[in-house]
ROSE-341556 format. One record per residue: residue in three letters; residue number from 0; x, y, z of N, C-alpha, C, O in turn. Coordinates in Angstrom, 2 decimals. Layout:
+------+------+---------+---------+---------+---------+---------+---------+---------+---------+---------+---------+---------+---------+
: resn : resi :     n_X :     n_Y :     n_Z :    ca_X :    ca_Y :    ca_Z :     c_X :     c_Y :     c_Z :     o_X :     o_Y :     o_Z :
+------+------+---------+---------+---------+---------+---------+---------+---------+---------+---------+---------+---------+---------+
:  ALA :  NUM :       X :       Y :       Z :       X :       Y :       Z :       X :       Y :       Z :       X :       Y :       Z :
...
+------+------+---------+---------+---------+---------+---------+---------+---------+---------+---------+---------+---------+---------+
//
This chain:
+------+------+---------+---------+---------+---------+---------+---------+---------+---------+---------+---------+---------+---------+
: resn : resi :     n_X :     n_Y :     n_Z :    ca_X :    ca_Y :    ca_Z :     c_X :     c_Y :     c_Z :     o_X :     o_Y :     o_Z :
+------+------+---------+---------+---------+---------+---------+---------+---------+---------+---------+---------+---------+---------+
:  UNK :    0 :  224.62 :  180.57 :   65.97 :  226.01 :  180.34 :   66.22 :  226.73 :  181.67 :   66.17 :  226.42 :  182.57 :   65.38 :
:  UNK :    1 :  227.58 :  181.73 :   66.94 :  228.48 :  183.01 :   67.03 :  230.25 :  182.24 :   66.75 :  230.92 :  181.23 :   66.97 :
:  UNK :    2 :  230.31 :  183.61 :   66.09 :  231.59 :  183.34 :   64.96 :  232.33 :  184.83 :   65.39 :  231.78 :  185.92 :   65.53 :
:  UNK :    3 :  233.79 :  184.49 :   65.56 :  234.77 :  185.86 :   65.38 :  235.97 :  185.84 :   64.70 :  236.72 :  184.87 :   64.56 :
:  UNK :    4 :  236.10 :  186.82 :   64.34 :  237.39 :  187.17 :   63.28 :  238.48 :  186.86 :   63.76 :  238.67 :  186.84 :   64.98 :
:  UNK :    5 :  239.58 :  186.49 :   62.67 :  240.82 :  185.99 :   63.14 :  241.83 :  186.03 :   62.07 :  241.32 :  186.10 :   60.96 :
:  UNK :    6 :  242.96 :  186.01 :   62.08 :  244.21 :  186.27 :   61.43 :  245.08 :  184.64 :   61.31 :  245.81 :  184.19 :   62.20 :
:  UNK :    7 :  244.81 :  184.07 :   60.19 :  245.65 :  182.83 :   60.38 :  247.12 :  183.30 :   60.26 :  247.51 :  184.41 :   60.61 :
:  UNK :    8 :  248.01 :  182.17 :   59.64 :  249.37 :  182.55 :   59.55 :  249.82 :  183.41 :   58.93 :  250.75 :  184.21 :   59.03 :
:  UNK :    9 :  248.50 :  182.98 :   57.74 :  249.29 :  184.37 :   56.39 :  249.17 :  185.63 :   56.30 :  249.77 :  186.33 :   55.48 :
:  UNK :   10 :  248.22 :  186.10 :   57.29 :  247.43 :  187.07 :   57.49 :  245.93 :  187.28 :   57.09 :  245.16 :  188.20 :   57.36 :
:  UNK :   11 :  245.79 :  186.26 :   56.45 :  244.49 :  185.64 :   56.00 :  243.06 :  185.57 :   57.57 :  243.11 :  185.07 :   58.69 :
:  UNK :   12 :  241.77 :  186.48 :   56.69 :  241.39 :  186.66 :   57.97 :  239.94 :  185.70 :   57.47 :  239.29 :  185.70 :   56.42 :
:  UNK :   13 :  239.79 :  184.83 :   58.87 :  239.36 :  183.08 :   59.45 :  238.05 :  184.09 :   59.83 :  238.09 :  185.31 :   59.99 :
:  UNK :   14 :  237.01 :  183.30 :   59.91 :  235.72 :  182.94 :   60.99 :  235.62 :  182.03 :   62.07 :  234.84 :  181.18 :   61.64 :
:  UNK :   15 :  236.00 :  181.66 :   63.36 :  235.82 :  181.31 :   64.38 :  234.74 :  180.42 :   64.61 :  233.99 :  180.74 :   63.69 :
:  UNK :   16 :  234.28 :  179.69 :   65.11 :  233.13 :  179.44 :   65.51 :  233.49 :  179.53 :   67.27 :  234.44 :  178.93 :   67.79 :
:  UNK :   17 :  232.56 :  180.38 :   68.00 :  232.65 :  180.55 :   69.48 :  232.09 :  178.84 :   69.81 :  230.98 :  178.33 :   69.63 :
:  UNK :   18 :  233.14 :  178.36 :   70.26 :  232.53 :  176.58 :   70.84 :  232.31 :  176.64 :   72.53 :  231.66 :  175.76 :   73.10 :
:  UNK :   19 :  232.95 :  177.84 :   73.28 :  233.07 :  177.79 :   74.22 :  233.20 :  178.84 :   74.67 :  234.31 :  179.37 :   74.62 :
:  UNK :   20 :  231.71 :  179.71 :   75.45 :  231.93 :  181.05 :   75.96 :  232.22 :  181.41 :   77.80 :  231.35 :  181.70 :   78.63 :
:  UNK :   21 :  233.31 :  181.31 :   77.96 :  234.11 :  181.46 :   79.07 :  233.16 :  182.42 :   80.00 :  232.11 :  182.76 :   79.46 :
:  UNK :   22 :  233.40 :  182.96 :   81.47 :  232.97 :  183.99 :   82.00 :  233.87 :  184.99 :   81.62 :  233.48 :  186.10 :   81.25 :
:  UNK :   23 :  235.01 :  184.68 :   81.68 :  236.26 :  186.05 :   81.57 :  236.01 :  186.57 :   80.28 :  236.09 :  187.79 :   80.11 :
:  UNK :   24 :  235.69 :  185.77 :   79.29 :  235.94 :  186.08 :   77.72 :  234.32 :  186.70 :   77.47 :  234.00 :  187.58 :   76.68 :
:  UNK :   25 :  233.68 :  186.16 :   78.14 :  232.12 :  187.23 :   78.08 :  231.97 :  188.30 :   78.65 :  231.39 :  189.19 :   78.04 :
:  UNK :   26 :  232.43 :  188.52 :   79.93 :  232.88 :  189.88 :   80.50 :  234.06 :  190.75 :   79.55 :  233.97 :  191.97 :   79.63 :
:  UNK :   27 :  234.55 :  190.49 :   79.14 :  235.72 :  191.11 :   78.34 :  235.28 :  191.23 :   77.02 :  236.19 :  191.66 :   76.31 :
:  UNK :   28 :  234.29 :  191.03 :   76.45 :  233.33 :  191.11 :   75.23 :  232.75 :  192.03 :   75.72 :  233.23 :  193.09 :   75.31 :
:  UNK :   29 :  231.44 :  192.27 :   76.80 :  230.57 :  193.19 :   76.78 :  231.80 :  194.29 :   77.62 :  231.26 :  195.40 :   77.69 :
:  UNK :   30 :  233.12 :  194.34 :   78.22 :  233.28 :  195.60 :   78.37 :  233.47 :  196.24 :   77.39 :  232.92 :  197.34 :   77.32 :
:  UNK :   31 :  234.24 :  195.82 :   76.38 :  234.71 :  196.08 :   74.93 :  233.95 :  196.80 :   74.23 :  234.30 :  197.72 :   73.48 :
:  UNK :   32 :  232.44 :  196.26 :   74.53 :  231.35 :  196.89 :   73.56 :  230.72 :  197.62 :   74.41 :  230.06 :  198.40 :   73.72 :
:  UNK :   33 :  230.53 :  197.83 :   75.50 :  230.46 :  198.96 :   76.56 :  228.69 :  198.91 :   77.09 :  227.91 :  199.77 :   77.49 :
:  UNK :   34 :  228.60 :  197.33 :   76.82 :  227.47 :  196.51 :   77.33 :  227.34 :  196.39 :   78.74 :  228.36 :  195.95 :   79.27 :
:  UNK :   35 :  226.44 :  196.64 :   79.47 :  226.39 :  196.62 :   80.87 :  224.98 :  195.66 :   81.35 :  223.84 :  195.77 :   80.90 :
:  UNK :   36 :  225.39 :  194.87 :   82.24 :  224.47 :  194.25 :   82.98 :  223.66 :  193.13 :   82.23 :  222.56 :  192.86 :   82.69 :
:  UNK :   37 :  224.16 :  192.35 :   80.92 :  223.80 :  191.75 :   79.89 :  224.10 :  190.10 :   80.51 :  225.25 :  190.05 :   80.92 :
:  UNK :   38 :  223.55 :  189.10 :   80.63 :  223.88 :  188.23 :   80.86 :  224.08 :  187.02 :   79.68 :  223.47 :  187.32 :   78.65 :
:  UNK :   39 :  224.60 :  186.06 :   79.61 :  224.67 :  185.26 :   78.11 :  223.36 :  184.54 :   78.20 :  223.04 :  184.02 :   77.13 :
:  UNK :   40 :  222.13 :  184.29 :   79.64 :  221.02 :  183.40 :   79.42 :  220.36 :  184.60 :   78.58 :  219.49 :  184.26 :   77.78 :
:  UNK :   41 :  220.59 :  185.59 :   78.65 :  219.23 :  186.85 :   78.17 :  219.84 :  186.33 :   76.42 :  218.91 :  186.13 :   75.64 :
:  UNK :   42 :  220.62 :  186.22 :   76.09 :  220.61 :  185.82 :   74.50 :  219.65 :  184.33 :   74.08 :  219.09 :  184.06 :   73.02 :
:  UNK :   43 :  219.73 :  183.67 :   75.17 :  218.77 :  182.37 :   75.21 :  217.45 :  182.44 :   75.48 :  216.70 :  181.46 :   75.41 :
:  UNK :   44 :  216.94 :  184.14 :   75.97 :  216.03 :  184.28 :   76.46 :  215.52 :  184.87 :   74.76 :  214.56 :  184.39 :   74.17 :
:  UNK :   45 :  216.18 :  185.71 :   74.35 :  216.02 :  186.54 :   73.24 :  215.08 :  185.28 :   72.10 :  213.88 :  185.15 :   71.83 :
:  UNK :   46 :  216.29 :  184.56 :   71.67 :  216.32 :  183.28 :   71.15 :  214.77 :  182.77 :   70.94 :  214.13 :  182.85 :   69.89 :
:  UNK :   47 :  214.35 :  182.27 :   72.08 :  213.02 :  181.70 :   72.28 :  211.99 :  182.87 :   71.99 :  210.87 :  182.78 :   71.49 :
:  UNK :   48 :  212.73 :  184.07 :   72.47 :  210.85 :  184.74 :   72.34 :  210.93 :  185.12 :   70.80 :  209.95 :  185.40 :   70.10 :
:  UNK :   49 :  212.16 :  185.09 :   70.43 :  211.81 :  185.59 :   68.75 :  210.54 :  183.98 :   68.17 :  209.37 :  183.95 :   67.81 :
:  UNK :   50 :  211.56 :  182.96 :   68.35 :  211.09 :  181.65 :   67.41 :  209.46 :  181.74 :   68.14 :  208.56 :  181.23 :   67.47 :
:  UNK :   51 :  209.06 :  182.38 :   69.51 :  207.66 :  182.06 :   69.97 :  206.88 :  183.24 :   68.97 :  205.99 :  182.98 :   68.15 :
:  UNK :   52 :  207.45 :  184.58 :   69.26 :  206.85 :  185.35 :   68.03 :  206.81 :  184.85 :   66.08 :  205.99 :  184.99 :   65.17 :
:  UNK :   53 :  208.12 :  184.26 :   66.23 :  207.91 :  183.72 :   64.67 :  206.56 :  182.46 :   64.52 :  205.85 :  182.34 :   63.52 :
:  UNK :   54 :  206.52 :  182.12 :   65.04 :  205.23 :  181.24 :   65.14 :  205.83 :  179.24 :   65.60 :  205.55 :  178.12 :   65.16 :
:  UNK :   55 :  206.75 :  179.82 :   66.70 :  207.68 :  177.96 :   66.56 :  206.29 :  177.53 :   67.77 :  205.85 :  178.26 :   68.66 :
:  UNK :   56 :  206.00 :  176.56 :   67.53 :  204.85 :  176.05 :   68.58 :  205.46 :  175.66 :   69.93 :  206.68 :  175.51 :   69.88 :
:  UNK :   57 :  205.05 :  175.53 :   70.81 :  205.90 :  175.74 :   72.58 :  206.53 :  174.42 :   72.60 :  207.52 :  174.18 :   73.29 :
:  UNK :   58 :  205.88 :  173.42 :   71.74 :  206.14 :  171.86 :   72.28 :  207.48 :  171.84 :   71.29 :  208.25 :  170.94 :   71.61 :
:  UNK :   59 :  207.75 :  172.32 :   70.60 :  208.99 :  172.41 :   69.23 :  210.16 :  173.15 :   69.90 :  211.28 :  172.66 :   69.96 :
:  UNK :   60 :  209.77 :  174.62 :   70.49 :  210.88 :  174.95 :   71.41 :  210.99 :  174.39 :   72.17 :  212.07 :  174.78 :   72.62 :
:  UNK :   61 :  210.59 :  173.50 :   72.91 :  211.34 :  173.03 :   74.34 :  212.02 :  172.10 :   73.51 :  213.23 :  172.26 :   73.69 :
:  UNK :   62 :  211.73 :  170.85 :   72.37 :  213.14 :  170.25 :   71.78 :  214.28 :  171.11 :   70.90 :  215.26 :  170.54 :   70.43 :
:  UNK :   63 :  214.09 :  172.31 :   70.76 :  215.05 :  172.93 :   70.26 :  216.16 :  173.77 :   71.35 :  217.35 :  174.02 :   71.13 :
:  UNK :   64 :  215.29 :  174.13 :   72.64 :  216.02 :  174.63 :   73.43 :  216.50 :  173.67 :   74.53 :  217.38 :  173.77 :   75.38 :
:  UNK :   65 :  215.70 :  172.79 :   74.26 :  216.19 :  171.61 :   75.51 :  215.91 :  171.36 :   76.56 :  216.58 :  170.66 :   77.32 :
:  UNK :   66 :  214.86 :  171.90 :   76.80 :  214.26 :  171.99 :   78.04 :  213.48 :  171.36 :   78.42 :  212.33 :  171.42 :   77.98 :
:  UNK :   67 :  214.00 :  170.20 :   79.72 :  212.80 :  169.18 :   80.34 :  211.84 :  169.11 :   81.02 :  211.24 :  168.13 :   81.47 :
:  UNK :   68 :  211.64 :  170.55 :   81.13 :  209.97 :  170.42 :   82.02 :  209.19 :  171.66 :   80.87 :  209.64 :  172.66 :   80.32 :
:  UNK :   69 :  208.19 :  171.17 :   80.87 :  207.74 :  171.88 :   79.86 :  206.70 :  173.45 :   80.27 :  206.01 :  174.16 :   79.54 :
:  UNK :   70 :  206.96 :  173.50 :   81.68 :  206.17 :  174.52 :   82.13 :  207.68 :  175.86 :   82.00 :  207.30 :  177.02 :   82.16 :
:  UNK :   71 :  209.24 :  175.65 :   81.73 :  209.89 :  176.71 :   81.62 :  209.47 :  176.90 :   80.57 :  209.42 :  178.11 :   80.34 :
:  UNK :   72 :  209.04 :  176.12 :   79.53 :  208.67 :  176.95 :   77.85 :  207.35 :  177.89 :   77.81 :  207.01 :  178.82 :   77.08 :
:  UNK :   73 :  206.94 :  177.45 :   78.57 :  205.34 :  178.29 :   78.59 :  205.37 :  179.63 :   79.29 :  204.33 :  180.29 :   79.36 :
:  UNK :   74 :  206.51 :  180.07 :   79.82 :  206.40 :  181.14 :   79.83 :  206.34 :  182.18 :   79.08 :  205.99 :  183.31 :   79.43 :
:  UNK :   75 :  206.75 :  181.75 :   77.82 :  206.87 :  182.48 :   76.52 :  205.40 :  182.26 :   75.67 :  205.20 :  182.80 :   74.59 :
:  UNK :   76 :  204.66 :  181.60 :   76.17 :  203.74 :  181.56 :   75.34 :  203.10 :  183.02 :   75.15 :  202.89 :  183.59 :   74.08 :
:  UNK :   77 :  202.85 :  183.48 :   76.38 :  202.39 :  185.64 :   76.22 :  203.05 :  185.80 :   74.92 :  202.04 :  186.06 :   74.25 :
:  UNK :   78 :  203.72 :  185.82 :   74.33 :  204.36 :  186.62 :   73.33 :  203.61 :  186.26 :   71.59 :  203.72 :  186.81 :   70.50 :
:  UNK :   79 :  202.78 :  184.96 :   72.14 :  202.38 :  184.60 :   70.60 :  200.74 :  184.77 :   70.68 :  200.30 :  184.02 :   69.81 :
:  UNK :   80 :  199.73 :  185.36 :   71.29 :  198.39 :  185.51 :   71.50 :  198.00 :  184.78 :   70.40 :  197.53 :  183.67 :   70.67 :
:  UNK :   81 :  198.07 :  185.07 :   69.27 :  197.53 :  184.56 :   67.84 :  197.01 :  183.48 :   68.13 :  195.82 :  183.45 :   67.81 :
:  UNK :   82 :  197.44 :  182.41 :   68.70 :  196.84 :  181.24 :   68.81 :  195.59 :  180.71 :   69.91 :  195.16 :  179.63 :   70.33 :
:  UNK :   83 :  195.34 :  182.01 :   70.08 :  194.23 :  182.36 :   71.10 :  192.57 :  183.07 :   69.99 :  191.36 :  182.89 :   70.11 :
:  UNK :   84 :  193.24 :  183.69 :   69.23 :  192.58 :  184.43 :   68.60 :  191.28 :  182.84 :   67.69 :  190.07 :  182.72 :   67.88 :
:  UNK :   85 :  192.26 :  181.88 :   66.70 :  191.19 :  180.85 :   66.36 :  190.46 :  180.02 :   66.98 :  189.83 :  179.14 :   66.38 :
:  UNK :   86 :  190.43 :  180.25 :   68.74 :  189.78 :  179.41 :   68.91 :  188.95 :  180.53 :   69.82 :  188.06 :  179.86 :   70.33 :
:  UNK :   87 :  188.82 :  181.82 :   70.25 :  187.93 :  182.55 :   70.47 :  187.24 :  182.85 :   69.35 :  186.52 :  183.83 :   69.55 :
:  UNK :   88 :  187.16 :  182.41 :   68.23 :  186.79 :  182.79 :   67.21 :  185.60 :  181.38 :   67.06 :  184.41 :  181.69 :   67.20 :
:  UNK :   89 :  185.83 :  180.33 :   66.85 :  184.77 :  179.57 :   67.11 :  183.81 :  179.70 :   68.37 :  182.98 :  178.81 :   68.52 :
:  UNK :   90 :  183.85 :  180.41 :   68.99 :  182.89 :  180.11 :   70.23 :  182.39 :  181.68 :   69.81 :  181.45 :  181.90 :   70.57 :
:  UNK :   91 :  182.57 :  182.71 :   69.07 :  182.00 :  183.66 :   68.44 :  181.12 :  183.75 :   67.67 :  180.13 :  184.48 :   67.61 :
:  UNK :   92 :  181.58 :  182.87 :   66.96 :  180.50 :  182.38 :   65.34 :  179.45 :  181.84 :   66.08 :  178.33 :  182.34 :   66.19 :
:  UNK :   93 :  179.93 :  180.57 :   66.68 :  178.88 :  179.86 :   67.40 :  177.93 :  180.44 :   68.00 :  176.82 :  179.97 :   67.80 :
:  UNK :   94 :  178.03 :  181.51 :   68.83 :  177.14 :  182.69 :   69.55 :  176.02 :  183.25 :   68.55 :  174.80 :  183.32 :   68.71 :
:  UNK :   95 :  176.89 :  183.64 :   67.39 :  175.88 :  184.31 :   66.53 :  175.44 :  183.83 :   65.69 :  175.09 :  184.45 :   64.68 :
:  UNK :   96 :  175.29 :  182.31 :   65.87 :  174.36 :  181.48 :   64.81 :  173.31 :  181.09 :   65.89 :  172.21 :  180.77 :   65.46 :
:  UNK :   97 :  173.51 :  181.06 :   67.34 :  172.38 :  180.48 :   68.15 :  171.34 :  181.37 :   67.80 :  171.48 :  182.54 :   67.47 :
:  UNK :   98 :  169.83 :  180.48 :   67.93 :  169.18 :  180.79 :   67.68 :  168.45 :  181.86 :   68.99 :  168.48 :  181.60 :   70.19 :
:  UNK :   99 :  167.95 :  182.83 :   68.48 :  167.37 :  183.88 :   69.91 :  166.61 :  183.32 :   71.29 :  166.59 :  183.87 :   72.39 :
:  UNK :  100 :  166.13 :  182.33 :   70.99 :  165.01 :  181.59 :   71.96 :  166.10 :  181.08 :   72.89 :  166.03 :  181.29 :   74.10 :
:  UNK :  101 :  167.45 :  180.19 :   72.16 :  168.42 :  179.47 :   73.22 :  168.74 :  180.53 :   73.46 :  168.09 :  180.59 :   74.51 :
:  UNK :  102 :  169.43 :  181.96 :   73.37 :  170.49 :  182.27 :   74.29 :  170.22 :  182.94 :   75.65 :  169.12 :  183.33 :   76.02 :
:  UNK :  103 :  171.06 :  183.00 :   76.17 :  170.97 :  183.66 :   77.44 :  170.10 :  185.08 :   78.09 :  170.49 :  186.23 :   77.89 :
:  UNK :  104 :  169.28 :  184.84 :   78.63 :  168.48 :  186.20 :   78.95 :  168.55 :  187.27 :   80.46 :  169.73 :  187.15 :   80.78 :
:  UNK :  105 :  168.32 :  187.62 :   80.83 :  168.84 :  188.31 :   81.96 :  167.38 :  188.42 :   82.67 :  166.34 :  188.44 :   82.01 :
:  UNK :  106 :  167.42 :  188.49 :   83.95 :  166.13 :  188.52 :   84.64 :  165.37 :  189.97 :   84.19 :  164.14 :  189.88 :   84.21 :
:  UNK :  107 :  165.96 :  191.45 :   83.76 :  165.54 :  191.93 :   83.33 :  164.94 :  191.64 :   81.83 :  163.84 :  192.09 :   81.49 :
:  UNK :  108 :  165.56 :  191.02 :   81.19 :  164.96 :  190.69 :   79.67 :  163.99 :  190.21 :   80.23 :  163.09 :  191.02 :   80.05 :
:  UNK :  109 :  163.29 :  188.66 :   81.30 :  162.07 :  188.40 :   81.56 :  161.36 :  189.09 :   82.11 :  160.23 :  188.64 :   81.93 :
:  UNK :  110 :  161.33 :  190.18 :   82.84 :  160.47 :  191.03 :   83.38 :  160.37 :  191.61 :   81.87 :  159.74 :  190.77 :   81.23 :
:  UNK :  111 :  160.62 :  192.38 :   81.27 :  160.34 :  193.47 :   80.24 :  159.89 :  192.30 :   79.77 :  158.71 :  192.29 :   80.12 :
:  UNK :  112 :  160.12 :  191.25 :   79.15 :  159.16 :  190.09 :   78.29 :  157.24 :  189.73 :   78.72 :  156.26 :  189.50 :   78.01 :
:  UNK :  113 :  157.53 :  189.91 :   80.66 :  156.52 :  189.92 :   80.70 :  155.50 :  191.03 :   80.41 :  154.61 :  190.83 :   79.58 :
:  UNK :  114 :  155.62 :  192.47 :   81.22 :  155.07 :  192.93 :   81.03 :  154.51 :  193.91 :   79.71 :  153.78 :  194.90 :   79.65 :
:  UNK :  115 :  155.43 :  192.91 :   78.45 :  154.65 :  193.36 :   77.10 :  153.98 :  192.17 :   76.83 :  153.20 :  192.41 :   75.90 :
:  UNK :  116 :  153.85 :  190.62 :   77.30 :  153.11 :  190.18 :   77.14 :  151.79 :  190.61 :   78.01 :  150.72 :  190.47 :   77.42 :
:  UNK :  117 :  151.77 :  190.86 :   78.67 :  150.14 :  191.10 :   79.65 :  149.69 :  192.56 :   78.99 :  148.64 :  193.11 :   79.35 :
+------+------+---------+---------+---------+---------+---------+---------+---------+---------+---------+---------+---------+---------+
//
């Protein structure tokens, strides 16, 4: 939520809550701050890739961001690999518990196999 300062009657200074960000009043914000070429979706964009880096799962952001097709959330998935990492990780282990006879050999491994058997 975005909040701005304010002066009630007494001079007493308020927090705002922004309920409604205008085009004029967003352009007139980033000239102010001497922001160029910033759009208000890139804060929505920001938004998601932090919670995808914090670890929010893709199916959790799309009900938090609202989004009804679930292939706009997955674009953010690049940003969280980690969840790639435990399951290349079982098919690793698995590799190096097979036993030598199952795994995979190369037509050179059978030639060199043969000719130390003969």
């Amino acid at each position: 939520m975005f909040a701005y300062p304010r002066r009630d009657a007494n001079g007493d200074l308020l927090w705002s809550p922004v309920s409604k960000a205008g085009e004029r009043a967003w352009r007139k914000a980033l000239k102010r701050t001497g922001i160029e070429q910033f759009r208000w979706h890139d804060l929505r964009h920001t938004w998601a890739s932090w919670h995808v880096q914090s670890g929010t799962p893709l199916h959790v952001l799309q009900e938090l961001g609202g989004w009804s097709d679930f292939a706009m959330v997955r674009k953010y998935a690049h940003l969280a690999p980690e969840h790639l990492a435990e399951h290349a990780a079982r098919i690793e282990s698995g590799i190096r518990s097979v036993p030598h006879s199952f795994r995979h050999t190369t037509s050179a491994d059978k030639k060199k196999a043969a000719t130390h058997d003969a």
